[in-house]
PAGU-123771 format. One record per residue (C-alpha): x, y, z; residue in one letter. Coordinates in Angstrom, 1 decimal. Example, Ala and Ser with C-alpha at 12.3 -4.5 7.8 and 13.67 -1.06 7.14 Angstrom:
// residues 2
R:xx:yy:zz:aa
R:12.3:-4.5:7.8:A;
R:13.7:-1.1:7.1:S;
// end
This chain:
// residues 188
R:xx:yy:zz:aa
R:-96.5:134.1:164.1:X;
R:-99.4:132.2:165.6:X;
R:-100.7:129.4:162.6:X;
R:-99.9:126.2:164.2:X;
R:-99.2:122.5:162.2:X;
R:-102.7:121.0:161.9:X;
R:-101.7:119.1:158.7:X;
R:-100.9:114.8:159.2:X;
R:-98.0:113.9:161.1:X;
R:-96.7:111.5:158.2:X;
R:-96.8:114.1:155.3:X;
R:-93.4:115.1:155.4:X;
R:-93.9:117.6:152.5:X;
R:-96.8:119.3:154.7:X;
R:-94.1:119.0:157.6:X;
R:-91.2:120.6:155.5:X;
R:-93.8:123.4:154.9:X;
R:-94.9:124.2:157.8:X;
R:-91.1:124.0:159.2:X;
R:-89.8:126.7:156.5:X;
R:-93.2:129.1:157.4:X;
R:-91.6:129.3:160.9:X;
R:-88.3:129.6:160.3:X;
R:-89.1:132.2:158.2:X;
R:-91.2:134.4:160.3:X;
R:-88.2:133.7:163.0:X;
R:-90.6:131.9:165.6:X;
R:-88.3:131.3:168.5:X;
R:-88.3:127.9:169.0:X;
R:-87.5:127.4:165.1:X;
R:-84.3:129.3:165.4:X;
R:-81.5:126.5:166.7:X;
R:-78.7:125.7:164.8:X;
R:-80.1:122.0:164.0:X;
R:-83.3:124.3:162.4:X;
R:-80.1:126.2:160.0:X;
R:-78.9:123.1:159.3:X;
R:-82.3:121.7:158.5:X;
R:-82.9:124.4:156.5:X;
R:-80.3:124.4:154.9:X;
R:-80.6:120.9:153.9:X;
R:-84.0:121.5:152.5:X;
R:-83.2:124.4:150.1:X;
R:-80.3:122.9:149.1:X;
R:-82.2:120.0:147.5:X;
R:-85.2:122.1:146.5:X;
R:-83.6:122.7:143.1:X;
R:-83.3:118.6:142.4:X;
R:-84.8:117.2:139.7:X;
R:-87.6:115.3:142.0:X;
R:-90.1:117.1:143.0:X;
R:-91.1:116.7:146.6:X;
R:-93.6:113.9:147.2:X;
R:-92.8:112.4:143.9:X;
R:-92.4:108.5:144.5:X;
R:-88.3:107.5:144.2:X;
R:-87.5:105.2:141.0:X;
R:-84.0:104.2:140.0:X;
R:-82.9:106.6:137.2:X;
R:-79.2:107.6:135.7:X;
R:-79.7:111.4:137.2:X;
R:-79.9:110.3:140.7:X;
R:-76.4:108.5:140.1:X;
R:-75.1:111.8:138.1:X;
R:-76.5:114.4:141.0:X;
R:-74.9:112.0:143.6:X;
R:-71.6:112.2:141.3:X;
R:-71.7:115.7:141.4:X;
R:-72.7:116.0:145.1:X;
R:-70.1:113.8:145.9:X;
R:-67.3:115.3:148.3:X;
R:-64.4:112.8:150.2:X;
R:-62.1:114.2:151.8:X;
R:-62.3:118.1:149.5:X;
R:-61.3:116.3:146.4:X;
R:-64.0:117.4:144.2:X;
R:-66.1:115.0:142.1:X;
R:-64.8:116.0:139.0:X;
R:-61.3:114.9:140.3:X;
R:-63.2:111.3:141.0:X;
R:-64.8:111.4:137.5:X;
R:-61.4:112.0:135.8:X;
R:-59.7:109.0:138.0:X;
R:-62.9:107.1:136.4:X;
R:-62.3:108.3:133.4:X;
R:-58.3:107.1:133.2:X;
R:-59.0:103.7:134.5:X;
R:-61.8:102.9:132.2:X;
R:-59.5:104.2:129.7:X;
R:-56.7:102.0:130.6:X;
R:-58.4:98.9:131.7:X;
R:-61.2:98.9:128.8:X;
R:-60.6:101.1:125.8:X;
R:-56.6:100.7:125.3:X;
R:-56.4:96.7:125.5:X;
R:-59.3:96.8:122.9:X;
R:-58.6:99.7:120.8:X;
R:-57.8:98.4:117.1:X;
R:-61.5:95.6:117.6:X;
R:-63.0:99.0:118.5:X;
R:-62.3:101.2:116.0:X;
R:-62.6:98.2:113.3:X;
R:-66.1:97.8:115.0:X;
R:-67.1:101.5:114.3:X;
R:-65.4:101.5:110.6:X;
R:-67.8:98.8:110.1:X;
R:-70.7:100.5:111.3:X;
R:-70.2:103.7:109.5:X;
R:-69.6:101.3:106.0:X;
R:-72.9:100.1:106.9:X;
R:-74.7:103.4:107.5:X;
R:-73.5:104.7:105.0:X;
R:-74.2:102.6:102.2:X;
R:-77.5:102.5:103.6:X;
R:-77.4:106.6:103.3:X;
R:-76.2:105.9:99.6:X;
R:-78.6:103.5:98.5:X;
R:-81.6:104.8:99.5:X;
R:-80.9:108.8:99.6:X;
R:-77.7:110.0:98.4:X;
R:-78.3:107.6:94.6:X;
R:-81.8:108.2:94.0:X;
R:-81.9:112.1:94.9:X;
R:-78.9:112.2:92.5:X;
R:-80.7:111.0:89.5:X;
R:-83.5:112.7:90.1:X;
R:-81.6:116.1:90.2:X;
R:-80.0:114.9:87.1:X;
R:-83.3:114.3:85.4:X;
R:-84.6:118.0:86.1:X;
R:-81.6:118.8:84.8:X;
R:-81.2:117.1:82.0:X;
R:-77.8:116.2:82.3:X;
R:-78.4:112.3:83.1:X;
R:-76.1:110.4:80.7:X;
R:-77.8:108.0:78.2:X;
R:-79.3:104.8:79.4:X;
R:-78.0:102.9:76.3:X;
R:-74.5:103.1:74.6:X;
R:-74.5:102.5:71.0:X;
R:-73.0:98.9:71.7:X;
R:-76.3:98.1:74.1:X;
R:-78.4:99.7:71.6:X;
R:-77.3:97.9:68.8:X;
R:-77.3:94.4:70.8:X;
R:-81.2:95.5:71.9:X;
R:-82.0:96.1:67.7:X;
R:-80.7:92.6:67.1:X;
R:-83.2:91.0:69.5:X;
R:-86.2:92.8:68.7:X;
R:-85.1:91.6:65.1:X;
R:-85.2:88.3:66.2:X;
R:-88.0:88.3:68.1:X;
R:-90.2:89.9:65.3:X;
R:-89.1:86.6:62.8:X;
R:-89.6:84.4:66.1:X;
R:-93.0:85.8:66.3:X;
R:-93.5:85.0:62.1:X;
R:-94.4:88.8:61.1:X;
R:-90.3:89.7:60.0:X;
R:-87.1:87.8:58.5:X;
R:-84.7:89.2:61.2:X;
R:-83.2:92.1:59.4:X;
R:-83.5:95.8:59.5:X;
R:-84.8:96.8:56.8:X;
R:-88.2:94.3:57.5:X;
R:-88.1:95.7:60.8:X;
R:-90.7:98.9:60.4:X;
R:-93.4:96.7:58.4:X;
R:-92.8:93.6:61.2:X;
R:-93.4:96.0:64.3:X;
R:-96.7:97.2:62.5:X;
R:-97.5:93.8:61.5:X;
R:-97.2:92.7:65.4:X;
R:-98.9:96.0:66.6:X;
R:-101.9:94.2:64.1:X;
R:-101.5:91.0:65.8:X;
R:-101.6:92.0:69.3:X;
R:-104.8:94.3:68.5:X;
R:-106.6:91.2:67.0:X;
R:-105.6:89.3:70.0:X;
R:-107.0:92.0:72.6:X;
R:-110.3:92.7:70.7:X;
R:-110.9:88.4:70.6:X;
R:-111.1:89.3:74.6:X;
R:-109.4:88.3:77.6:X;
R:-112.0:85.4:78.5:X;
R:-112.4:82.8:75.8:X;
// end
């Protein structure tokens, strides 16, 4: 074809570009075997994860694509992530194996009695209150123990002698007391 490179010498995207519009027309002088190789080279990282012109930063999937990419000697990199694999194994995780898995007993303890307390407890009762089926907050022992100190509160308070059968005519006698004290006002 006849379009010649008018673009900035230091763009290499515009370069790359330009390159790949004559290589495939077939111009000529773009048809070497350093041209296939260049080629080659540039489609082959056309499907990376950086786009081109994008400015390099360290980041974990350059290390993984250069992993995967990696090629010594025709032993493929999954052989040489395997052989990483074994000697972390052996040098790291054996020696340490009972700390480690008393380090993630721990941790799942903590979670979850942190998943207990604060979901799995309350959204049991709750279910059991729509359901009715929630067992009774006071035992006749409890109950009877509560009786006894509102009886004794009632003759603390001077309105009852402590007993049960003064207990109606006390409660009514302190419900009297407490409406005398509200209606006097809170600001004396």
């Amino acid at each position: 074809s006849g379009t010649r490179y008018s673009g900035d010498e230091n763009t290499s995207t515009t370069m790359e570009a330009f390159f790949l519009e004559k290589w495939a027309n077939f111009d000529e002088t773009a048809s070497d075997t350093s041209s296939w190789l260049s080629v080659l080279s540039l489609v082959d990282f056309a499907a990376s994860i950086q786009r081109a012109g994008e400015n390099h930063h360290f980041q974990i999937t350059d290390i993984v694509l250069r992993i995967k990419r990696f090629d010594f000697l025709g032993i493929p990199s999954s052989a040489l992530v395997l052989a990483g694999a074994n000697s972390l194994h052996d040098q790291v995780i054996a020696p340490h194996y009972q700390e480690i898995l008393d380090f993630f007993k721990a941790v799942f303890h903590a979670i979850w009695g942190i998943v207990e307390f604060r979901f799995y407890t309350p959204m049991k009762d709750i279910v059991l209150d729509l359901l009715n089926r929630r067992p009774r907050m006071v035992d006749p022992f409890a109950l009877m123990n509560e009786q006894t100190s509102l009886d004794n509160m009632l003759k603390d308070l001077g309105v009852g002698d402590g007993t049960r059968a003064t207990r109606a005519a006390a409660l009514a006698a302190a419900s009297r007391l407490y409406e005398e004290e509200v209606a006097g006002g809170a600001i004396r």
